[in-house]
C-alpha positions as CSV (number, residue, x, y, z in Angstrom):
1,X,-197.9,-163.2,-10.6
2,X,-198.4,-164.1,-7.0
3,X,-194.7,-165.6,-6.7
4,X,-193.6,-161.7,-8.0
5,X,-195.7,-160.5,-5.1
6,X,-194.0,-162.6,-2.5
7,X,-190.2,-161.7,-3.8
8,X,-190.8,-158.5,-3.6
9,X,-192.3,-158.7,-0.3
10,X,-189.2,-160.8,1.1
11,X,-186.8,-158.2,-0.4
12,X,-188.3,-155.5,1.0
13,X,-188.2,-157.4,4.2
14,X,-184.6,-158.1,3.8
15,X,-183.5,-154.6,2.8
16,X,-185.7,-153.1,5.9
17,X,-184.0,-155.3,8.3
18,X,-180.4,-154.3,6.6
19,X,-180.8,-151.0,7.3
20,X,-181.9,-151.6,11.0
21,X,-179.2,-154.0,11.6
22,X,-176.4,-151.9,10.0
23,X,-177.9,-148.7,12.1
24,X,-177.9,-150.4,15.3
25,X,-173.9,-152.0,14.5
26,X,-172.3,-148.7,13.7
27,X,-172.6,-147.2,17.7
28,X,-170.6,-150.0,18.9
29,X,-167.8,-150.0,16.6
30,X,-168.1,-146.4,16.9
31,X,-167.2,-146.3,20.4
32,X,-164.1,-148.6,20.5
33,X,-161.8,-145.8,20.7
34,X,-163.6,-144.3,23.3
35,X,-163.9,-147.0,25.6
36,X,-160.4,-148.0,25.0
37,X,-159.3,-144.2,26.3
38,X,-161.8,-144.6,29.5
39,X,-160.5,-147.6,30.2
40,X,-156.8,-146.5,30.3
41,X,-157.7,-143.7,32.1
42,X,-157.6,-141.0,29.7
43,X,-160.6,-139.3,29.9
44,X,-159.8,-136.3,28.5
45,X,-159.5,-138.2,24.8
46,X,-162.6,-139.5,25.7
47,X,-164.7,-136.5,26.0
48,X,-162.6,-135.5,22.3
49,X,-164.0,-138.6,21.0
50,X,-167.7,-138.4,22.1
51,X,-167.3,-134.7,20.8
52,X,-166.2,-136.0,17.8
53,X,-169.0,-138.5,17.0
54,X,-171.7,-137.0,18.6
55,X,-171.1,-133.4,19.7
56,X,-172.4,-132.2,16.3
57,X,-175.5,-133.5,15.6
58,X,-178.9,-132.8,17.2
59,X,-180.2,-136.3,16.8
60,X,-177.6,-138.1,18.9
61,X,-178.3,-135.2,22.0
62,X,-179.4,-138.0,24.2
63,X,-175.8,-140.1,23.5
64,X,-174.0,-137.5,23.6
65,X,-174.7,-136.3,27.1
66,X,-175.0,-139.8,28.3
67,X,-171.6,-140.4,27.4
68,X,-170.6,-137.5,28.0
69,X,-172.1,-137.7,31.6
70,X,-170.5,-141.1,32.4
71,X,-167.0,-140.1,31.4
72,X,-166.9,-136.8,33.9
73,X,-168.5,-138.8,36.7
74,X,-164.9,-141.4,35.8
75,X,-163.2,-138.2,35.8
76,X,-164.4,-136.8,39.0
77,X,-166.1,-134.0,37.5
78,X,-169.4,-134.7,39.2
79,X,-171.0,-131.1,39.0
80,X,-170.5,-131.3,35.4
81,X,-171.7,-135.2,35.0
82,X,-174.6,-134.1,36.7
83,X,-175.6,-131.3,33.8
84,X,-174.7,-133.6,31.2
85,X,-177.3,-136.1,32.5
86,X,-179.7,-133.7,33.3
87,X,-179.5,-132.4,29.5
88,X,-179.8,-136.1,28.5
89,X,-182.9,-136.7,30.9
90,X,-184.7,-133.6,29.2
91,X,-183.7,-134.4,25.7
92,X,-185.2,-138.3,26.6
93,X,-188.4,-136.5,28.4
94,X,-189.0,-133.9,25.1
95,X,-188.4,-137.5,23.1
96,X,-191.1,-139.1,24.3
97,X,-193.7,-136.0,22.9
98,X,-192.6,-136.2,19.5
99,X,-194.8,-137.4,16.6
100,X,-195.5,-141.2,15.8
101,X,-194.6,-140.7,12.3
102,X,-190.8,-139.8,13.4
103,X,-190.4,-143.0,14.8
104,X,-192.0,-145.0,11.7
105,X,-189.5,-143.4,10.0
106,X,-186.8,-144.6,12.1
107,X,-188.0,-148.0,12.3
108,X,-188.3,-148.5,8.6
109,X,-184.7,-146.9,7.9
110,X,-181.6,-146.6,9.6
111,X,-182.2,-146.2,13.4
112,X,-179.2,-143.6,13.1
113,X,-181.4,-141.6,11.1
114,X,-183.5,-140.2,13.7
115,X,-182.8,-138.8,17.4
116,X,-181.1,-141.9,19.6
117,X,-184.3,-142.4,22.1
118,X,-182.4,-144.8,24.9
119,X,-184.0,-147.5,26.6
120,X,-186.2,-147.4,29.2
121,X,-182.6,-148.8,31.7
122,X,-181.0,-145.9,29.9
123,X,-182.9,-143.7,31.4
124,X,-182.8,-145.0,34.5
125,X,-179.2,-145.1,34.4
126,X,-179.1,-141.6,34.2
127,X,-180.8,-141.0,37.8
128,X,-178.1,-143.6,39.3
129,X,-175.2,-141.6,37.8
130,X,-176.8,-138.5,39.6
131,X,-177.5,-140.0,42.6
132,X,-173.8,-141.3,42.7
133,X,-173.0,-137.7,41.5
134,X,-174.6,-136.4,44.7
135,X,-173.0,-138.7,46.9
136,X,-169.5,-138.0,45.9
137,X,-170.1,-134.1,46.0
138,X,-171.3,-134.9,49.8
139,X,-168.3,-136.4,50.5
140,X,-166.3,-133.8,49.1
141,X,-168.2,-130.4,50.4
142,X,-169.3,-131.5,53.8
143,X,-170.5,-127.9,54.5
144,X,-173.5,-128.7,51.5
145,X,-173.7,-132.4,52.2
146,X,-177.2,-132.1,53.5
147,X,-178.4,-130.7,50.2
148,X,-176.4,-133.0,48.3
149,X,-177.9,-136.3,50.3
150,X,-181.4,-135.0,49.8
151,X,-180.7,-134.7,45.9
152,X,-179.5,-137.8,46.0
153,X,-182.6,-139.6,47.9
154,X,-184.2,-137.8,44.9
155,X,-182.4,-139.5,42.7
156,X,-183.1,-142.2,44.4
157,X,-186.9,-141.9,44.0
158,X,-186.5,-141.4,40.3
159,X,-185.5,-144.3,40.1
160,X,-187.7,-146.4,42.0
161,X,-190.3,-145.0,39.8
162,X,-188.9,-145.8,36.8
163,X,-188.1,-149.3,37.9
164,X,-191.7,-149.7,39.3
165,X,-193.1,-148.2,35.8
166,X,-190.9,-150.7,33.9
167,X,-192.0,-153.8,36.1
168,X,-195.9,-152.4,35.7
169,X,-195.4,-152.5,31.6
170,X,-193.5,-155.8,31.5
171,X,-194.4,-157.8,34.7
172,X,-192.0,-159.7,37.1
173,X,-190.1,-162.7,36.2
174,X,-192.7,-164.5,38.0
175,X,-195.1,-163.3,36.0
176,X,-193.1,-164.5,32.4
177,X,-192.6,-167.9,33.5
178,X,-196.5,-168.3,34.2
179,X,-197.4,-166.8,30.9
180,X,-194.5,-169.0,29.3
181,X,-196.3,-172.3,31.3
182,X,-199.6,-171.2,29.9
């Protein structure tokens, strides 16, 4: 009876950690054809590509416009990097509200199944691409650079918040090796 209990406890396990695994595999190979276009330089197929996988669903929002946001910043198209980042930064801030029971759900099934959070460097990649963003418009419209320097020393804070937030919840590499020692 008690050996029943333990092979269905073990199978469970394995099946759970199936479905995570195979979730977290299929963005990857997903992506090959994109990367392969950004890396030749064709950005346009890129942007069909992203639209392809992600552009439909509401779920992968945050993907979506962080992809989308990187390729146009490659492409030059920093005004429009900049509102796909921002769109990705809201959809991770409204993210963060929703209900504990959402992300249960996601855990315990295929993390493609529920909206694509991003990782706390995610987001602060999103404020460097801006910030980058900012700088490049500067260069190119000297006559607004002023306004674009001081949205990029926003940017700029944004990050150092985030980066300070993250070292506050996880601790310095200092900190790891003395709780490792201990």
């Amino acid at each position: 009876m008690r050996t029943n209990f333990f092979k269905k406890i073990i199978y469970g396990s394995l099946i759970i950690a199936l479905a995570i695994t195979s979730g977290c595999a299929t963005h990857g190979k997903g992506m090959k054809q994109t990367l392969d276009a950004m890396a030749r330089g064709d950005y346009a197929a890129s942007i069909k590509e992203v639209e392809k996988k992600y552009g439909q669903k509401e779920s992968e929002r945050l993907i979506y416009n962080m992809e989308m946001g990187l390729i146009k910043h490659l492409d030059g198209q920093y005004e429009m990097s900049n509102r796909n980042l921002q769109a990705a930064a809201d959809f991770a801030e409204e993210l963060e509200t929703k209900r504990a029971g959402d992300l249960l759900k996601t855990a315990l099934t295929n993390p493609r199944s529920g909206p694509y959070r991003g990782t706390k460097f995610e987001k602060v990649f999103l404020h460097y691409y801006k910030a980058m963003n900012y700088i490049k418009l500067a260069v190119e419209r000297p006559e607004k650079m002023i306004g674009y320097i001081e949205s990029a020393r926003i940017e700029a804070r944004q990050i150092d918040i985030k980066l300070t937030a993250i070292q506050n919840e996880e601790g310095t590499y200092q900190e790891a090796r003395d709780k490792k020692q201990r």
